[in-house]
MMTF fields as JSON, N, C-alpha, C and O atoms, coordinates in Angstrom:
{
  "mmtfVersion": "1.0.0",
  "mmtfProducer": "UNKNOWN",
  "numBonds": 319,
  "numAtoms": 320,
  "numGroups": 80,
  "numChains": 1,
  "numModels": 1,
  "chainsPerModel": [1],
  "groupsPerChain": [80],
  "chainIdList": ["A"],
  "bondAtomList": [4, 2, 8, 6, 12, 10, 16, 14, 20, 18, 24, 22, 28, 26, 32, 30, 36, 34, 40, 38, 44, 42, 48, 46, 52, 50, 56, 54, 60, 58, 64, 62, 68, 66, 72, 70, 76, 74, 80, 78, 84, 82, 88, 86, 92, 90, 96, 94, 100, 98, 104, 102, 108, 106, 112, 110, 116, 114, 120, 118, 124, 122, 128, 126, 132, 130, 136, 134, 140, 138, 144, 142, 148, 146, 152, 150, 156, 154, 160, 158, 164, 162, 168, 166, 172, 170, 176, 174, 180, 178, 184, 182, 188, 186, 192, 190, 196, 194, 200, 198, 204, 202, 208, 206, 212, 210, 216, 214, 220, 218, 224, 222, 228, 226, 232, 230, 236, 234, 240, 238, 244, 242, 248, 246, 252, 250, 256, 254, 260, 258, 264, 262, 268, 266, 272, 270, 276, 274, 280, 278, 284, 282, 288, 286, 292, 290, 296, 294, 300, 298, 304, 302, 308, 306, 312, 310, 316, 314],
  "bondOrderList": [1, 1, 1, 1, 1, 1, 1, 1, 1, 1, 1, 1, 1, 1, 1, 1, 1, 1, 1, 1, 1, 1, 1, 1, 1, 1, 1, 1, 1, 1, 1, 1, 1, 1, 1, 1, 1, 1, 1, 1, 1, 1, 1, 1, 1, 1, 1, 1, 1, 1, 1, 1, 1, 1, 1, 1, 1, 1, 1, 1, 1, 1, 1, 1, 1, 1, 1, 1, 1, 1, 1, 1, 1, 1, 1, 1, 1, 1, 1],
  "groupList": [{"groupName": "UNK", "atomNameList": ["N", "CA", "C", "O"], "elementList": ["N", "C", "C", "O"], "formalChargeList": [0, 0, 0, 0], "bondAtomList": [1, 0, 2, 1, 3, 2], "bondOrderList": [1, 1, 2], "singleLetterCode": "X", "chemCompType": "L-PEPTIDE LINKING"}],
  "groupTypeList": [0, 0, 0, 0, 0, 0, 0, 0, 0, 0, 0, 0, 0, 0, 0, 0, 0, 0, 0, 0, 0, 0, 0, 0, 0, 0, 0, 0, 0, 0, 0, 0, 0, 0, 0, 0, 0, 0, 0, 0, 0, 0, 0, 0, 0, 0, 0, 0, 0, 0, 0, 0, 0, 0, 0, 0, 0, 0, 0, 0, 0, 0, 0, 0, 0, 0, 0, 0, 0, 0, 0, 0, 0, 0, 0, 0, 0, 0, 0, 0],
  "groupIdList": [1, 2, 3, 4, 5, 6, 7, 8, 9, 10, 11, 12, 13, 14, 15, 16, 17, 18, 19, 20, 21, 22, 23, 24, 25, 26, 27, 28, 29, 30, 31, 32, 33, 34, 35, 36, 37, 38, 39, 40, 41, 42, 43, 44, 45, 46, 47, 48, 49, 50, 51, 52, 53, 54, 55, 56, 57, 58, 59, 60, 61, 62, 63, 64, 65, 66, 67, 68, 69, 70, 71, 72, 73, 74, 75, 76, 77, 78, 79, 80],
  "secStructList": [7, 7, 7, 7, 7, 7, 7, 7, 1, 1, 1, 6, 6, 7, 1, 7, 7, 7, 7, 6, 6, 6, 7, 1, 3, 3, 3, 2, 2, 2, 2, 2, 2, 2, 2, 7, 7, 7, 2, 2, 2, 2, 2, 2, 2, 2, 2, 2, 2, 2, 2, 2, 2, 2, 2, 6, 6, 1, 1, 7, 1, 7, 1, 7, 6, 6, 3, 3, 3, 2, 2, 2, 2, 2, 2, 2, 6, 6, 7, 7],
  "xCoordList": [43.116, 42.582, 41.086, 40.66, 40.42, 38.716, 38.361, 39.023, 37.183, 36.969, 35.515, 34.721, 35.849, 35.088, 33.891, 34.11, 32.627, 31.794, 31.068, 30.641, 31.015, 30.684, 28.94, 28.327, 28.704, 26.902, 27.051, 27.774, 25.891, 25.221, 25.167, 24.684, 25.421, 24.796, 23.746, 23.337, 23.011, 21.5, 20.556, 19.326, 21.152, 20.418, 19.851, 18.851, 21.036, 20.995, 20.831, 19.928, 21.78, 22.219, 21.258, 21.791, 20.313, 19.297, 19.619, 19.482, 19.865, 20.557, 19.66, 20.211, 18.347, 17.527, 16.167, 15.549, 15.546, 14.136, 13.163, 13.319, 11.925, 10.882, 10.328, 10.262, 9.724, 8.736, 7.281, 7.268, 6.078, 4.838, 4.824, 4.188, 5.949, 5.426, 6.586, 6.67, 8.261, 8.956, 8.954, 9.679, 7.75, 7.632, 7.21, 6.895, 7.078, 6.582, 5.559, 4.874, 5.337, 4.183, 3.147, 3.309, 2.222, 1.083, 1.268, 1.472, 1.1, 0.817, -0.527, -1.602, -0.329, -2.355, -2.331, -2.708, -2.148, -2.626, -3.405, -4.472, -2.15, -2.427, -3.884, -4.789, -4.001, -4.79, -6.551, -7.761, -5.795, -7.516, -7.746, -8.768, -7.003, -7.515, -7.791, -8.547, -7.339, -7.788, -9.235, -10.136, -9.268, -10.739, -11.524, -12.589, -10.865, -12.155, -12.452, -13.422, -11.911, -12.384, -11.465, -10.591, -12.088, -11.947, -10.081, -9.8, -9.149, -7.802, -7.831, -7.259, -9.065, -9.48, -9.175, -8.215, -10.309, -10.499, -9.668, -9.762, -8.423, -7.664, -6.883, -6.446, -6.568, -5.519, -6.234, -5.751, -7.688, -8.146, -7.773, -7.252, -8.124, -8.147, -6.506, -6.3, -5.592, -4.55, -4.033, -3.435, -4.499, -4.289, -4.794, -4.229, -6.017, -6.644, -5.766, -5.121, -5.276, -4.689, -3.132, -2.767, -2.339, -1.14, -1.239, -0.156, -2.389, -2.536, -2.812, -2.45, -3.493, -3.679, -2.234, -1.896, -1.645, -0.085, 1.057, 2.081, 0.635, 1.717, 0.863, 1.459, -0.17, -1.002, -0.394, -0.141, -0.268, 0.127, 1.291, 1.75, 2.109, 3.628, 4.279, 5.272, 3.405, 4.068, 4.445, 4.57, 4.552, 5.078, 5.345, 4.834, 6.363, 7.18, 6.368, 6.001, 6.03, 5.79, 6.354, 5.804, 7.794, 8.421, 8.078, 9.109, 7.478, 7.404, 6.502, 5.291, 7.281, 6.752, 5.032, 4.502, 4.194, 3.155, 2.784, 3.263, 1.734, 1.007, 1.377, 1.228, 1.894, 2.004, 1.875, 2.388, 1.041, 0.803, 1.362, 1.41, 1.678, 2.871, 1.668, 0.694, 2.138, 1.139, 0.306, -0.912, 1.214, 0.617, -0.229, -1.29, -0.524, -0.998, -2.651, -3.768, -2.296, -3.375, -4.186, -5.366, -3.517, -4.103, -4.874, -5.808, -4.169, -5.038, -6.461, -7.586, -6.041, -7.648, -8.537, -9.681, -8.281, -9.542, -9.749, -10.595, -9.127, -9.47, -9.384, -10.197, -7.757, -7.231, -6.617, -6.564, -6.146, -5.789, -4.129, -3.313],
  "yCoordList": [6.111, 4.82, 4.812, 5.104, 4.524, 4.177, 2.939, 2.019, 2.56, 1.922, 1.157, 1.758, -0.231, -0.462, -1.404, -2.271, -1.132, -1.811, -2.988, -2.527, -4.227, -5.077, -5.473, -5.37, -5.723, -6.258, -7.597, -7.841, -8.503, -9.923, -9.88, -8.773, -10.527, -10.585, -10.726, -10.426, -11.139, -11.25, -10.27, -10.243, -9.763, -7.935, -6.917, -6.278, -6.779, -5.9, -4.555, -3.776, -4.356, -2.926, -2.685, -2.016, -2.913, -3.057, -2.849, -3.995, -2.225, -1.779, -3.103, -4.196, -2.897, -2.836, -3.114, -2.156, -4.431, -4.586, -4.193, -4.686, -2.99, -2.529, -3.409, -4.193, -3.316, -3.803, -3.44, -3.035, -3.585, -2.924, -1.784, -0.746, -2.637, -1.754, -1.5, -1.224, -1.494, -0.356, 1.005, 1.962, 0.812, 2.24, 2.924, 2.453, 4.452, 5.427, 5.974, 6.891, 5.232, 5.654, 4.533, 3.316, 5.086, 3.836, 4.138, 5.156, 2.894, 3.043, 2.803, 2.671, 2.785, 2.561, 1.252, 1.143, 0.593, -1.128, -1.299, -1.856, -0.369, -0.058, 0.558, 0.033, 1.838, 2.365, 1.573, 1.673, 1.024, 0.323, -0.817, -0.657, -1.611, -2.19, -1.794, -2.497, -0.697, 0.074, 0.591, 0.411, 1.254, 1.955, 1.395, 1.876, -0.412, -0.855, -0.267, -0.826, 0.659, 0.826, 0.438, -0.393, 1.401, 0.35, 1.431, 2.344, 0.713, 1.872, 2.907, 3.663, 3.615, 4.738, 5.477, 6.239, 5.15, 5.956, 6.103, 7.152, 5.14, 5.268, 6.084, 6.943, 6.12, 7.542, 8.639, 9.608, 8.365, 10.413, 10.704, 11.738, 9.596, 9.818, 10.482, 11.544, 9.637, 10.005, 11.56, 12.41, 11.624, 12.962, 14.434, 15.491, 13.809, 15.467, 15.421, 16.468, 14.206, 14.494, 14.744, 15.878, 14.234, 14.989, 16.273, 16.788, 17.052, 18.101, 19.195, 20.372, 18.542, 19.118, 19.416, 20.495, 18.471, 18.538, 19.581, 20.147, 19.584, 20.155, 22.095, 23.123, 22.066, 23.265, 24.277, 25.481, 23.239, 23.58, 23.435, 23.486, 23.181, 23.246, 22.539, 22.874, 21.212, 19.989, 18.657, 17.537, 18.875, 18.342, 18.961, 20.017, 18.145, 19.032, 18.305, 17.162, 18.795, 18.455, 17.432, 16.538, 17.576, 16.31, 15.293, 14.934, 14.902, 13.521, 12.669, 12.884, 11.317, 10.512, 10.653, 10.98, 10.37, 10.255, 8.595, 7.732, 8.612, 7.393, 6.924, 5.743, 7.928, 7.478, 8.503, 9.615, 8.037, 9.057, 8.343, 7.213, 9.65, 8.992, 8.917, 9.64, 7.776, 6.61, 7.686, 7.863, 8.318, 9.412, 10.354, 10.07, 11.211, 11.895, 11.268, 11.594, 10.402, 9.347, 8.702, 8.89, 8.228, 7.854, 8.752, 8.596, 9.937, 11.016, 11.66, 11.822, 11.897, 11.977, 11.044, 11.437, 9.588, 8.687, 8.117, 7.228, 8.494, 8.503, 7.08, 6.464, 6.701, 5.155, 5.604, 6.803, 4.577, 4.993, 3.387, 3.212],
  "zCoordList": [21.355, 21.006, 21.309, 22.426, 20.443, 20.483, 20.897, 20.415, 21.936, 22.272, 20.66, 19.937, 20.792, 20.013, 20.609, 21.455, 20.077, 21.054, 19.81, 18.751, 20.043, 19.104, 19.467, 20.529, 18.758, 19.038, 18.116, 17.15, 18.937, 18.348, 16.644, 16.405, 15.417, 14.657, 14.46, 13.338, 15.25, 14.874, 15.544, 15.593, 15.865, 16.139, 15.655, 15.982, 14.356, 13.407, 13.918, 13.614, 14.716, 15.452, 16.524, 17.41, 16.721, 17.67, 19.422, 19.849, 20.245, 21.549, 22.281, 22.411, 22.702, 23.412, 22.882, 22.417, 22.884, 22.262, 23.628, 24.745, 23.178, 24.099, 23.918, 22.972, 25.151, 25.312, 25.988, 27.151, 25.263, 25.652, 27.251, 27.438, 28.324, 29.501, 29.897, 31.094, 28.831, 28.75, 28.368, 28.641, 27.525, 26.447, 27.297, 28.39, 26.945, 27.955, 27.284, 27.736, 25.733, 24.941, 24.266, 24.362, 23.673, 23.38, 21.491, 20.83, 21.19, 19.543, 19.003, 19.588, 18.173, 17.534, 17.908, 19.075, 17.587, 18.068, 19.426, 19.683, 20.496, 22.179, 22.292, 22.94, 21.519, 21.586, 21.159, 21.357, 20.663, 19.503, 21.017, 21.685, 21.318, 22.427, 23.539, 24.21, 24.033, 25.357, 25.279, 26.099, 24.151, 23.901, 23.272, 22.887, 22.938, 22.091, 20.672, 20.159, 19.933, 18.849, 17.443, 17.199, 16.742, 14.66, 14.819, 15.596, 13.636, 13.799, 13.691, 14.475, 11.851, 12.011, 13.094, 13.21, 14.161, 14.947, 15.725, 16.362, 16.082, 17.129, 16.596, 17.362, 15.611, 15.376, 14.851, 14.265, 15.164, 15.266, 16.618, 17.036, 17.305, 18.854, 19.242, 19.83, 18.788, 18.767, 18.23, 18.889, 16.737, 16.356, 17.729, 18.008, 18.242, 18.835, 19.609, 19.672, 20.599, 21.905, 21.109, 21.419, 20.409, 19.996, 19.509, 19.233, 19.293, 18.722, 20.038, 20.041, 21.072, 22.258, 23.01, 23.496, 22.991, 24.011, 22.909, 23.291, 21.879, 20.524, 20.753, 20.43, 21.193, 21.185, 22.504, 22.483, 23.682, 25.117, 25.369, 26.509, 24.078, 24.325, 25.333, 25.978, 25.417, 25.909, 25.051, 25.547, 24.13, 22.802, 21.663, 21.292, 20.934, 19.803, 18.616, 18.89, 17.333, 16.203, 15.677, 15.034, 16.019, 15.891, 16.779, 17.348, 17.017, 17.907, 17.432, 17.376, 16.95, 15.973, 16.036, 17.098, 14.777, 14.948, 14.699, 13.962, 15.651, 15.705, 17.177, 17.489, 18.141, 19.25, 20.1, 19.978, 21.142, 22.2, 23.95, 24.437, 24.4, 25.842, 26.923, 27.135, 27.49, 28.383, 29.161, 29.134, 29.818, 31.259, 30.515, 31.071, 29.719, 29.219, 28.695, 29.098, 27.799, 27.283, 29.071, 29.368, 29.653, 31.044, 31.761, 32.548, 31.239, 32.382, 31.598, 32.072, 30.483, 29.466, 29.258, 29.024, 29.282, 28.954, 30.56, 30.654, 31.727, 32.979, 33.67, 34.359, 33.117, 32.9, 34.391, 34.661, 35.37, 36.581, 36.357, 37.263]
}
């Protein structure tokens, strides 16, 4: 016998809504306000440092783009 697990209708399968200082990562939006700059740029900024951690084999290719994980980003722009 299977256990069946029911969810809210108004969820729409949804477990768990994050929230900004659940995530363990930053998105462009995060990024454009931390550093102050235009979106452009927040996802070049984003691209070098996912390209840096994907280079040093502390990230997989697969890992969504447009987001970079908090600790990593904290420790390069010298966020405490």
């Amino acid at each position: 016998m299977q256990a069946v697990v029911s969810l809210p209708d108004n969820r729409n399968g949804v477990l768990k809504i994050l929230h900004n200082e659940d995530r363990n990562y930053y998105l462009v939006g995060d990024v454009m306000k931390i550093l102050g700059v235009s979106r452009p740029k927040a996802y070049k900024v984003i691209r070098a440092l996912r390209e840096e951690l994907i280079s040093g084999g502390k990230l997989i290719e697969e890992y969504p783009c447009g987001r970079i994980p908090k600790k990593y980003f904290d420790s390069r722009c010298g966020i405490e």
